[in-house]
Structure formats: C-alpha cells, structure tokens
Backbone as JSON Lines, residues from 0, in Angstrom:
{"i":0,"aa":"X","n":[97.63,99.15,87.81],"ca":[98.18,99.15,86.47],"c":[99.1,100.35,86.36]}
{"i":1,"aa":"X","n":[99.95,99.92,85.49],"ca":[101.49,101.08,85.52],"c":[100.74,101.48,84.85]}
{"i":2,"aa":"X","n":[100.69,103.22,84.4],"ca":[100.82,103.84,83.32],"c":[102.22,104.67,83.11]}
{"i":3,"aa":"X","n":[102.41,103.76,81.36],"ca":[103.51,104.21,80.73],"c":[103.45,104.52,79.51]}
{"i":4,"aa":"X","n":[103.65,103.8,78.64],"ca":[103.77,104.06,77.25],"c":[102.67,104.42,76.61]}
{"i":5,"aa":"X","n":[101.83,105.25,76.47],"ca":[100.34,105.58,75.86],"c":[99.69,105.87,77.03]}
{"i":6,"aa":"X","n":[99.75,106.26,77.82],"ca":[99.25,107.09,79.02],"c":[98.0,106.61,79.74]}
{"i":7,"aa":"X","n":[97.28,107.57,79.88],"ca":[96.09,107.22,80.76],"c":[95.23,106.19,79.17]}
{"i":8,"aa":"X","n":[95.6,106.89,78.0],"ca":[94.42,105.81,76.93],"c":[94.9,104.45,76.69]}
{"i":9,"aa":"X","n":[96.09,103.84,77.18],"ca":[96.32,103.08,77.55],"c":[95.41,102.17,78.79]}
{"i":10,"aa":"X","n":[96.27,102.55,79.57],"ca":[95.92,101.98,81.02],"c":[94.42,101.89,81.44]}
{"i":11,"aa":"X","n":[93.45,102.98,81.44],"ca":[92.27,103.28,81.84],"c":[91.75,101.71,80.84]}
{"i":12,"aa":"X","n":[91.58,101.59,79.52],"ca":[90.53,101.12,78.88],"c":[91.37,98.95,79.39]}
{"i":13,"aa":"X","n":[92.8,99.11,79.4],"ca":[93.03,97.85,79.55],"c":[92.59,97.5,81.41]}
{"i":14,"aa":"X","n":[92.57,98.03,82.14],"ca":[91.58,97.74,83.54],"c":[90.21,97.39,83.52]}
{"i":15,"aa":"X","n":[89.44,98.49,82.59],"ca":[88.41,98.27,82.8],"c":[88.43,97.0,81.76]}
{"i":16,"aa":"X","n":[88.77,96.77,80.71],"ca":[88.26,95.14,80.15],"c":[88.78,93.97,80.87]}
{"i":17,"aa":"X","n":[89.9,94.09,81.79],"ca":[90.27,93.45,82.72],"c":[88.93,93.09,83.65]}
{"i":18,"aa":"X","n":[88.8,94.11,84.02],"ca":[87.21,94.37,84.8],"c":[85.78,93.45,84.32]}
{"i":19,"aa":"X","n":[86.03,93.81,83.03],"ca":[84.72,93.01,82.09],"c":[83.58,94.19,82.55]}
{"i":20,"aa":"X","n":[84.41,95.3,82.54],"ca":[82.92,96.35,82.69],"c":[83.42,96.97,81.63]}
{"i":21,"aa":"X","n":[82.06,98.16,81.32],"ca":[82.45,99.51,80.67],"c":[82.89,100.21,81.86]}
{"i":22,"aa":"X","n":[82.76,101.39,81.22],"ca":[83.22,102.92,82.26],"c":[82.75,103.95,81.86]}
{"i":23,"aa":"X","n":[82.28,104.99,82.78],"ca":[82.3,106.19,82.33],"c":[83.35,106.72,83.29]}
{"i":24,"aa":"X","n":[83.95,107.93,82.1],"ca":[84.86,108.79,83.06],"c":[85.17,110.5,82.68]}
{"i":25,"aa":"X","n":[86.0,111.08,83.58],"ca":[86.07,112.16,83.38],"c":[87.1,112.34,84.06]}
{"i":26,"aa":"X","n":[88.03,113.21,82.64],"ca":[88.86,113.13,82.69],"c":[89.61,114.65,83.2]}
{"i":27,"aa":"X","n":[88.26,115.68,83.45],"ca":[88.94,116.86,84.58],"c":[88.8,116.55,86.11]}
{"i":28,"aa":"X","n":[88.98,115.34,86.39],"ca":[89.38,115.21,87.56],"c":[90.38,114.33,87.6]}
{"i":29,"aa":"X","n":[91.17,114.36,86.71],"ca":[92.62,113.69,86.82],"c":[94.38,114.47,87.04]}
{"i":30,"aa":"X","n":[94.8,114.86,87.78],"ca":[95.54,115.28,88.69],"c":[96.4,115.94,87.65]}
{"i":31,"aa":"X","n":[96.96,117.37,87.3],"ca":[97.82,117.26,86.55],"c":[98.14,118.64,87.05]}
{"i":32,"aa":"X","n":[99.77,118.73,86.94],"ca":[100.45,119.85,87.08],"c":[100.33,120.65,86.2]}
{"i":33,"aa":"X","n":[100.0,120.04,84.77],"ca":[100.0,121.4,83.58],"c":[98.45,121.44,83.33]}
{"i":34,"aa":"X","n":[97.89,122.69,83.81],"ca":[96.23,123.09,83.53],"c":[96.4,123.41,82.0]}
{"i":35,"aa":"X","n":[97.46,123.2,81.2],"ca":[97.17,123.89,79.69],"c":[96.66,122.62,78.92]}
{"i":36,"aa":"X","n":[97.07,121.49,79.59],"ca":[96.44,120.43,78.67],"c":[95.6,119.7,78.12]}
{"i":37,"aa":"X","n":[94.94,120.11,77.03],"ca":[93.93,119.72,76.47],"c":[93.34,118.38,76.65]}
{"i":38,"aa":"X","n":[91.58,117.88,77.04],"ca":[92.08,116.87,77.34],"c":[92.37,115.34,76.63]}
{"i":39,"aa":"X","n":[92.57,115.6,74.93],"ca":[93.79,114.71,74.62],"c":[94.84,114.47,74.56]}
{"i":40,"aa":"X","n":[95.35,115.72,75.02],"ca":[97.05,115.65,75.57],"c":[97.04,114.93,76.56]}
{"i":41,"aa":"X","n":[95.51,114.86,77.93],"ca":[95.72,114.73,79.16],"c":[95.4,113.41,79.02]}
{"i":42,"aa":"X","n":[94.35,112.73,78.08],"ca":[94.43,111.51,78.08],"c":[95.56,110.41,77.41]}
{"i":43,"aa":"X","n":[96.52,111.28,76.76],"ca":[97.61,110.67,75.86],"c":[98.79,110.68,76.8]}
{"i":44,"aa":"X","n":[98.96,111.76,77.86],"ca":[100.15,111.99,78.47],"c":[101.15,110.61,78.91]}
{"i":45,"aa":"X","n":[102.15,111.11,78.61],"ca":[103.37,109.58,78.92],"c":[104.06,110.42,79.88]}
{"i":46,"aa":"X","n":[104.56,111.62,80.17],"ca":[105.24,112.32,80.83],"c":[104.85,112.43,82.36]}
{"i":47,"aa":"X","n":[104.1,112.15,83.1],"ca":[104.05,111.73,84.49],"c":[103.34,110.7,84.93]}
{"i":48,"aa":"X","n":[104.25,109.91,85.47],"ca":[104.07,108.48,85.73],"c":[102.89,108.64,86.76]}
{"i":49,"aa":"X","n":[101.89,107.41,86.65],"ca":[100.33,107.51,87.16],"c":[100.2,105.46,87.47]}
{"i":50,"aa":"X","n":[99.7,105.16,88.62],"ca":[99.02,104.52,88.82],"c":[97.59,103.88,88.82]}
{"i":51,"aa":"X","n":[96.77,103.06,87.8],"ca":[95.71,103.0,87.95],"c":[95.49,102.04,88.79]}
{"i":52,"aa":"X","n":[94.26,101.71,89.72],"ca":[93.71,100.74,90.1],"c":[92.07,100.85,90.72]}
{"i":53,"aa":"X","n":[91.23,99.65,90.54],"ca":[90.37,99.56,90.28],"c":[89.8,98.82,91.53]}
{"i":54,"aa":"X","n":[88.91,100.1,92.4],"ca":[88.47,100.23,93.2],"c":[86.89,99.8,93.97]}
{"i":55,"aa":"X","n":[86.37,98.61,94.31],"ca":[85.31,98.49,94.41],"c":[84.4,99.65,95.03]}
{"i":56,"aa":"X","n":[82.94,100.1,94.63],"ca":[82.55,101.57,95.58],"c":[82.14,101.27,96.8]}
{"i":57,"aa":"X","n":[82.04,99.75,97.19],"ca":[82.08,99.99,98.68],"c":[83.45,99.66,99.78]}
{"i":58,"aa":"X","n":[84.17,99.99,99.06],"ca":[85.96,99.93,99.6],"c":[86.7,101.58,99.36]}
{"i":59,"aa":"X","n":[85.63,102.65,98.56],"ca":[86.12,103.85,98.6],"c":[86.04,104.41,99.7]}
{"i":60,"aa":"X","n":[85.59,104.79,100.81],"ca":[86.11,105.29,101.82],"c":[87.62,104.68,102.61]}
{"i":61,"aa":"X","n":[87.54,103.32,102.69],"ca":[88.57,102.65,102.77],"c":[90.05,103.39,102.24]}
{"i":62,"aa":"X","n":[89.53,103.54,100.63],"ca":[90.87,103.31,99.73],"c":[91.25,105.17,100.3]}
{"i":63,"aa":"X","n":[90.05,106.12,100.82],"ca":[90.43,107.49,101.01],"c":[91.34,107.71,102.21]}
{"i":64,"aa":"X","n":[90.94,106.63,103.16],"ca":[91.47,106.97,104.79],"c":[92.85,106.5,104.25]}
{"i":65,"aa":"X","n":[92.95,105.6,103.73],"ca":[94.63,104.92,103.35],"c":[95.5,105.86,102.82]}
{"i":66,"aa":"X","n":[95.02,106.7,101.34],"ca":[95.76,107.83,100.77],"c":[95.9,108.47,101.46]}
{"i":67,"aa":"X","n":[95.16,109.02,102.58],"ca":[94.92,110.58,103.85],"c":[96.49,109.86,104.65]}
{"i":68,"aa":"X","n":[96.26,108.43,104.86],"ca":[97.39,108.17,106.38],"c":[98.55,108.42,105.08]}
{"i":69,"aa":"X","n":[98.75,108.03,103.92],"ca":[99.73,108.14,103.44],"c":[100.55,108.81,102.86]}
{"i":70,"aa":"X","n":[99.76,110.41,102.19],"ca":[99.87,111.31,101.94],"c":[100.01,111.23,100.59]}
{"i":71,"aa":"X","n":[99.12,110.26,99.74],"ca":[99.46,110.0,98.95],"c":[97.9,110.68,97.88]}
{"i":72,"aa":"X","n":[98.35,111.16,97.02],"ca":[97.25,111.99,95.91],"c":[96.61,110.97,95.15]}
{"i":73,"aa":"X","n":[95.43,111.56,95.05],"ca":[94.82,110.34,93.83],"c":[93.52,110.98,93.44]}
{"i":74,"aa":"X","n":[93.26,110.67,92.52],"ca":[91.93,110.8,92.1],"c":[90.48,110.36,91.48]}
{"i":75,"aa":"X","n":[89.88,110.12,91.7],"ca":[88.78,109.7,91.02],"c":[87.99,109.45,90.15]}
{"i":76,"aa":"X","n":[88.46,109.08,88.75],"ca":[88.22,109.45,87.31],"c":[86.89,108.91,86.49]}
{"i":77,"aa":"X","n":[86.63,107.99,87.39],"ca":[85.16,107.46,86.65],"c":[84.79,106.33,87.49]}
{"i":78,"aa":"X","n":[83.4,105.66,86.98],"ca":[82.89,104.26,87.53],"c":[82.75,103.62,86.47]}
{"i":79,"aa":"X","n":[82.28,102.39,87.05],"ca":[82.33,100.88,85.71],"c":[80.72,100.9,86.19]}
C-alpha cells in the first residue's frame, strides 16, 4: 500500500481491514529522519513517501534476507 495523502493513519488501518484483522502497533519503530516528531505528527506524516505491506510471520525472515540483498530499509511496526 502507497502511503500518501494522510500518511501512515491512512495506510496502516486501510491494510489491516483489508486483512480482516486488528493490529497492534508501535509507532517508535517507524523509520524517520526527523526524531522531533511527535508521534502524531509521525502517524499523520505525508512528507516522506512509505510503503506498507503486510507480511505473514512465517515469511519474516524471508521478507529480512530480501531487504539485506537489497539494501532496502524497513521496519517493523506492529502484528495483526
């Protein structure tokens, strides 16, 4: 899922009902260049474009070796 317009409070809650789960999450482990941001700024942010996607937990090591070959950042923000 893109995140764009309404940020992570967007994106995060339309996956997981996609999902047909709840979630818990936490949202200081979500990647951000500015440490000043509170975290409803950090859950509102529109200003750096973010990918969500929704990861089964026995495909997370999987989804880690893939980011490692790719050099690609990500993080871990909650479970369903």
């Amino acid at each position: 899922h893109d995140v764009g317009a309404g940020g992570l409070s967007n994106a995060v809650p339309e996956i997981v009902h996609d999902c047909d789960r709840g979630a818990r999450l936490e949202l200081r482990n979500v990647i951000s260049a500015d440490k000043s941001l509170s975290p409803m700024a950090l859950w509102c942010n529109e200003a750096q474009e973010r990918y969500i996607i929704a990861v089964s937990q026995s495909r997370i090591e999987e989804f880690k070796k893939i980011c490692k070959r790719e050099r690609c950042l990500y993080a871990i923000i909650g479970h369903a």
